[in-house]
N, C-alpha and C positions, 0 to 999 in steps of 0.2 A: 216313754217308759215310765211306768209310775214306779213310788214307793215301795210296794210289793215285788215289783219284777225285777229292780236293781239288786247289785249279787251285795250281799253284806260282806262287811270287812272288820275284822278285829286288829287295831294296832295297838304292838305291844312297844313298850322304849319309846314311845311315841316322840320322846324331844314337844320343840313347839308346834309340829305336828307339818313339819316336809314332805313327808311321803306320804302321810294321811292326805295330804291338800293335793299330791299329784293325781292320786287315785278316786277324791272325789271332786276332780275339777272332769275329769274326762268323759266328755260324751262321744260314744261310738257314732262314728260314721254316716251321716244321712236320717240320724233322730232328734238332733237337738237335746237329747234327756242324758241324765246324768247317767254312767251305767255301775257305778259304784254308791256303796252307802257306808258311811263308817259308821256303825253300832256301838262300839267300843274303842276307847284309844287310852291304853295308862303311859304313868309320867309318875317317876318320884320326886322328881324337883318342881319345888313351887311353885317359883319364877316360873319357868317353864309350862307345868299346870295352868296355871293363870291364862297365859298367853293361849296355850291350846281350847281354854275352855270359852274364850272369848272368841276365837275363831269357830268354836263350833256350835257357837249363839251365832253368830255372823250368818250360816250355814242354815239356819233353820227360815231363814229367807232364801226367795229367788232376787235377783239381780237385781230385779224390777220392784222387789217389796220392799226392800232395802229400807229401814229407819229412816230419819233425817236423826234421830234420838244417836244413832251408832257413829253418823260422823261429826257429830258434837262431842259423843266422850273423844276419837280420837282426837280433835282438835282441844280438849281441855276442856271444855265449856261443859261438862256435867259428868256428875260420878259415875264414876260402875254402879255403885249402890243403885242408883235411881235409874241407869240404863236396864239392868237386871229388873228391876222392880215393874216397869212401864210395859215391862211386855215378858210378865211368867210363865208363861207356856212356854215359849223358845227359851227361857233360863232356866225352868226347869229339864226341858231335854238336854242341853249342855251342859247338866250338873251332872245327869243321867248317865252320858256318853264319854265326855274326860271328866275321866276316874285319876287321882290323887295316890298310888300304890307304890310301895317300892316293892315289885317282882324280887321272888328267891327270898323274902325275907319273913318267915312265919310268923316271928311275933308281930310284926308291922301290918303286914298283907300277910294272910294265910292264902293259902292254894284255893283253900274251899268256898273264898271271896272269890276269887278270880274265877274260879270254876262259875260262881253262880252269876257273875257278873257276865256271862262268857252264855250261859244256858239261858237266863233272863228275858236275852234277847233272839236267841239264834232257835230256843226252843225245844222242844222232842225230836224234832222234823233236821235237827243238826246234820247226822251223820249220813241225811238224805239228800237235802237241798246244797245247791254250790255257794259256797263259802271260802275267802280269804285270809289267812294268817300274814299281816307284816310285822316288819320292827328290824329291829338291829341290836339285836345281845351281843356284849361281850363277851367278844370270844378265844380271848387268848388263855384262859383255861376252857378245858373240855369234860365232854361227860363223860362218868362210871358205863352207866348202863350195860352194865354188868359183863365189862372186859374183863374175861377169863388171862386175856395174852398180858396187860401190863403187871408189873411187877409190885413187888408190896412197897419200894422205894417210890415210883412214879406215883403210887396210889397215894404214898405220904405227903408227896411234893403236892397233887392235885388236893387234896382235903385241906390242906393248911391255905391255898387260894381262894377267896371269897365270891371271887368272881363264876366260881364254876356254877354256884348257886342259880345266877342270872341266868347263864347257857341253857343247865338244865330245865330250869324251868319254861323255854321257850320249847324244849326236846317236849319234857313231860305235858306243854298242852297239846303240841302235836299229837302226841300219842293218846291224850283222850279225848280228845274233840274231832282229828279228822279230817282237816281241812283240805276241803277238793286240792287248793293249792296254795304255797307260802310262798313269801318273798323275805329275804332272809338277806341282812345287808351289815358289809366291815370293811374295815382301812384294809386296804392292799397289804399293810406290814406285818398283816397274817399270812400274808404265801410265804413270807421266808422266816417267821418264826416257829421255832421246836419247842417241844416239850419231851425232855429227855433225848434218844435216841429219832422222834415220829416227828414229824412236819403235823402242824396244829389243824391246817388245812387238810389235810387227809385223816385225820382222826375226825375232822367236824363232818366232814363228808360223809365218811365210814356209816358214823351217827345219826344221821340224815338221813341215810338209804335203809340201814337197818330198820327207821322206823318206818318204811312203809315206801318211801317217795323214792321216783326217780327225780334225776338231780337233770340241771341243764345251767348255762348260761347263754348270753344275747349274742355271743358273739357268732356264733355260725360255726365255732370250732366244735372237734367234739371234747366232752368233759375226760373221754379216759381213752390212754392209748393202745396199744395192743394186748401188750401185759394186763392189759388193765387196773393200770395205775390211773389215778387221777390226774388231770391236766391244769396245774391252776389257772393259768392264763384265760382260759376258757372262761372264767366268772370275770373279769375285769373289766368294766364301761370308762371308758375314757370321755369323761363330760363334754369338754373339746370337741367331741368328732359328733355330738350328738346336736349344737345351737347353744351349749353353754357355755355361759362367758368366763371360765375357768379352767384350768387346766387340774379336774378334780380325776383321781382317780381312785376309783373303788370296786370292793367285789362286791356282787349280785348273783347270787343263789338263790335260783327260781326252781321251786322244788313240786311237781305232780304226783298227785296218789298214783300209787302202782296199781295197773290192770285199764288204762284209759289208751295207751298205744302212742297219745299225742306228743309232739315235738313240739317245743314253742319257737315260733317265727323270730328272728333276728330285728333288735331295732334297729330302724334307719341310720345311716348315715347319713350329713349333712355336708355338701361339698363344701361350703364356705363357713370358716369360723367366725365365732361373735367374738368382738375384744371388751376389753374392760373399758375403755373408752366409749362403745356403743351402750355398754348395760350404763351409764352412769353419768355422761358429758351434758343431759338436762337436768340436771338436780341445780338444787342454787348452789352458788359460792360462797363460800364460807372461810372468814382467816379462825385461828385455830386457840386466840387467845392465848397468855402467853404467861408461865407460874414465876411470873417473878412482882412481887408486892406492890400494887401500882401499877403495873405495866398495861400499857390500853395500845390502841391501834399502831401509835407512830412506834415504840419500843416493837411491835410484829415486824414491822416493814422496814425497819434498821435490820432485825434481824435477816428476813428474809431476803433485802438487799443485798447482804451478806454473804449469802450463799450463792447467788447468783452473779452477783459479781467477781467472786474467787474461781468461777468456768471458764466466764468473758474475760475476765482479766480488765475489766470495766462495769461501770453500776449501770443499771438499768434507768437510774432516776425514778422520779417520782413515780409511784405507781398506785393508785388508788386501795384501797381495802375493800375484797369483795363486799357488795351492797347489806348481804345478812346475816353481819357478824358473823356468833357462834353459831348459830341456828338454836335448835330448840325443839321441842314436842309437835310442834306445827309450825309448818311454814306456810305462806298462801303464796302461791306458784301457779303458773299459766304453762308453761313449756310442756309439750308432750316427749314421750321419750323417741329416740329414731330405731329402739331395739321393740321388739316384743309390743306395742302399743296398746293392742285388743290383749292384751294377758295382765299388762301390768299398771294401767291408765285406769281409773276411775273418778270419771271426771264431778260426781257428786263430792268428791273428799277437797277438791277444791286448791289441792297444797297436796306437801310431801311431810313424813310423821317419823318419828324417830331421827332425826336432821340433824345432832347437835355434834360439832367436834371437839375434840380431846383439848385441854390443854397442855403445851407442849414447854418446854423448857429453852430459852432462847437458841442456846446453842443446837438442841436438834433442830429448830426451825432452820437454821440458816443450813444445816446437812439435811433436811428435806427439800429445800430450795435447789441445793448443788445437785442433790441425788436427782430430781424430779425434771431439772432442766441439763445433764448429761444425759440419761436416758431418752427425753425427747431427740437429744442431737444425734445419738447413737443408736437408738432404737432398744435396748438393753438398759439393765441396772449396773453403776457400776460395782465395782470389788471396792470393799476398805483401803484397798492398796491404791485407789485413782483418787483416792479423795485427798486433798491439800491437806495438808502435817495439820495446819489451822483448824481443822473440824474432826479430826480424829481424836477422840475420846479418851479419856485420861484411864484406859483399864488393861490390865495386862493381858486379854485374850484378843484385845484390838493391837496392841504392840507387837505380838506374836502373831499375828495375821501377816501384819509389812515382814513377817519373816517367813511367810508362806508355812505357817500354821492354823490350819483351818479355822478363820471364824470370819470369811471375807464376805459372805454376803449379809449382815450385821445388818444395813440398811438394803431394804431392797425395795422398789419401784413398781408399781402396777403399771407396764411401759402399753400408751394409750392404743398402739396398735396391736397389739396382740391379746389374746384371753389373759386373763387374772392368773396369777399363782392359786393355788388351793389357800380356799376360804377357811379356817381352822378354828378351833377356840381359844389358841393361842392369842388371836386377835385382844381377846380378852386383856388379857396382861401389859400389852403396849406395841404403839402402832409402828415399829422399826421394822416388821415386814411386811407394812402394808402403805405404802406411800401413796399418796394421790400421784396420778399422772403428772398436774396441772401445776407446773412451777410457781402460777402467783399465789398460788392457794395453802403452801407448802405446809401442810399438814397432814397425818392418817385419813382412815377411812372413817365415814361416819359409821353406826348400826347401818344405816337406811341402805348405803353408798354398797355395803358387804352383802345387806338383804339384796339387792339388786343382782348382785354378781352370782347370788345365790337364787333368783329369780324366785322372790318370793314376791304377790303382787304387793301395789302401794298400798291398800286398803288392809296389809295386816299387818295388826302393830304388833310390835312386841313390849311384853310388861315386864319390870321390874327395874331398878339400879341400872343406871349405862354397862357396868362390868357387865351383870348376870344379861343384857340383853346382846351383847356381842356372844357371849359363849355360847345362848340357845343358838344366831345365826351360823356362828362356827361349827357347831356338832349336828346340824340340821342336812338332810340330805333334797337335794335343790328340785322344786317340786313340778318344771318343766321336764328336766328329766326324770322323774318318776311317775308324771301321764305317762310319757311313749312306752315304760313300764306296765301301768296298769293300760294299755291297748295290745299288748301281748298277752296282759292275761285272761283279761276280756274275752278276746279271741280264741285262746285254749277253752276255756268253760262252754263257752258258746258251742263249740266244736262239740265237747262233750255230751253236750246235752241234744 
């Protein structure tokens, strides 16, 4: 399948580009060729930008053309400037392609940017040829579009939310571009949120059809019941039942132009779950360093002693400190992974990238230790309530917890046999619910450790500040499952055509 014959795709919300990467990793069946192209993909945040647009230099190689110049920046050993510079053709089409935009916002990005940025590419031949709309607008405000039924109150609540902006305008390019088909993605915590007297999800939906598409989801359910109400359940992919190593759930609104008849096929399920231990048990070890003025290896290992020892009711003894440190930007690593290998192994990068972990405060080290190795013995995190008087935290929503006031999973455990809890951007903020499995390690997740979980492969790094690189992997949608995605959709257009 050459260049020409791959179906184009425009991602909007692109994040660091997860869903972009699902839909142009995937090659249909018995061709080897990629059967997507992403043409466009925006992104208002920097960080985020950045990261996208060096994946989409990455992109303008095959596998086999691959720099040695590209795993030298990831390894540190040469700028972006001069990676950019040594090869402008592939840097100028990834200047091309992630676009810097903040959507809905007219002084920032006007529409008739995005419009041209949108026709540019896609051409005259738009509302002819098959084409792709993704992303993920915010969508807990919804569109006008010119509802006769809501009232001038509802209309005031909506105008005064910023966010409808965003919606709309994922509405408004639907409505003048066309696209054969969308994919259209949000947290579950839209099926049970209102707006006014309306479920937010039935007005998005409403939205949706009016402009043209029938609506679907993967599940095999149908979207509306007799009444013909909508079904939310029907949009929800439980990542879990899909090979991912999370237990992420989300809706997926896979939307077809009306007058094509097509139903999209249901994605697979996978009998056997992936745990958080598989996506992540080759990475190096890492102890977590430790914020207290001075503090080096031996003050970690007192600590983390500590912790493990108040389980056993006995110390461990001496126990070494994982061989590499904090980690770092690059590590140089041999171990291949026992999850995903052909997805996630690139054995030119040599090492693992974005690797470094947090520094943690003595006291949580030694309540990541306890947490880290009770869950090994139980298979579970424990509650605030299991942990020794010793390690619970001087705050009154943790005192209110031992009185069975909700705030008892405070620390929680990525327990090694089961999938991850959902990967979130909360991440960002601090690692109390993201524990390592691995009691001697007794520290959060790295970036990398989360990228994994989120099956992003090793070869993409992500740019900016350790915060801002946890939050693109938190807000990113995991791009193993959003192949099996773009192979449903694949399939519908093919049909069509």
């Amino acid at each position: 399948m050459t260049d020409d014959e791959r179906i184009p795709v425009v991602d909007l919300f692109a994040g660091p580009g997860g869903l972009g990467e699902g839909f142009e990793s995937y090659r249909p069946r018995g061709s080897g060729k990629r059967g997507f192209k992403i043409e466009v993909s925006v992104e208002c945040d920097p960080w985020a930008h950045l990261t996208l647009e060096l994946r989409t230099f990455f992109r303008q190689f095959t596998c086999l053309q691959t720099p040695k110049e590209y795993y030298a920046y990831l390894r540190g050993e040469l700028s972006r400037e001069s990676l950019f510079k040594g090869f402008p053709k592939q840097a100028a089409a990834a200047a091309r392609i992630a676009r810097l935009g903040r959507l809905g916002d007219e002084k920032a990005t006007p529409a008739s940017r995005v419009d041209r940025w949108i026709s540019d590419v896609l051409g005259p031949k738009a509302r002819r040829q098959p084409w792709v709309l993704i992303g993920g607008p915010p969508c807990q405000a919804y569109s006008l579009m010119g509802r006769a039924r809501r009232t001038r109150e509802t209309r005031e609540l909506f105008e005064s939310d910023e966010r409808h902006f965003l919606y709309r305008e994922y509405l408004r390019i639907l409505d003048k571009h066309r696209p054969t088909a969308f994919v259209m993605e949000n947290v579950k915590g839209i099926l049970s949120a209102r707006h006014g007297e309306s479920r937010i999800i039935d007005l998005i939906c409403d939205d949706l059809s009016e402009a043209g598409y029938n609506l679907h989801g993967l599940t095999g359910l149908p979207t509306r019941d007799l009444s013909g109400a909508w079904i939310p359940d029907a949009f929800v992919i439980r990542a879990e039942q899909h090979g991912i190593p999370q237990t992420r759930h989300r809706v997926f609104i896979i939307g077809i132009l009306r007058g094509t008849g097509i139903v999209p096929a249901c994605i697979r399920r996978q009998k056997l779950e992936v745990s958080a231990w598989d996506a992540i048990s080759d990475l190096p070890k890492l102890w977590s360093g430790i914020s207290r003025k001075g503090g080096g290896a031996a003050d970690w290992e007192m600590a983390r002693d500590l912790g493990l020892s108040l389980l056993d009711d006995r110390r461990y003894g001496s126990i070494a400190s994982p061989r590499d440190g904090c980690g770092g930007r690059f590590i140089a690593h041999k171990q291949l992974p026992s999850f995903g290998e052909d997805w996630f192994n690139d054995p030119h990068l040599g090492g693992t990238v974005n690797h470094e972990s947090r520094t943690h405060m003595p006291e949580d080290i030694s309540r990541y230790a306890f947490a880290a190795a009770f869950a090994k013995r139980n298979g579970r995190s424990p509650a605030i309530t299991e942990f020794p008087m010793v390690l619970l935290p001087a705050h009154r929503n943790v005192q209110d917890a031992v009185g069975d006031i909700p705030f008892a999973d405070r620390f929680r455990v990525q327990v090694a046999g089961k999938p991850a809890s959902t990967i979130t951007s909360h991440i960002s903020k601090d690692g109390h619910y993201y524990i390592h499995p691995d009691p001697m390690q007794a520290r959060s997740l790295t970036v990398r450790e989360a990228a994994r979980i989120q099956t992003f492969p090793d070869n993409y790094f992500f740019e900016g500040p350790r915060t801002e690189q946890y939050r693109q992997v938190g807000n990113a949608v995991p791009p193993l499952l959003a192949r099996q995605i773009a192979e449903v959709v694949f399939n519908v257009i093919r049909l069509k055509e």
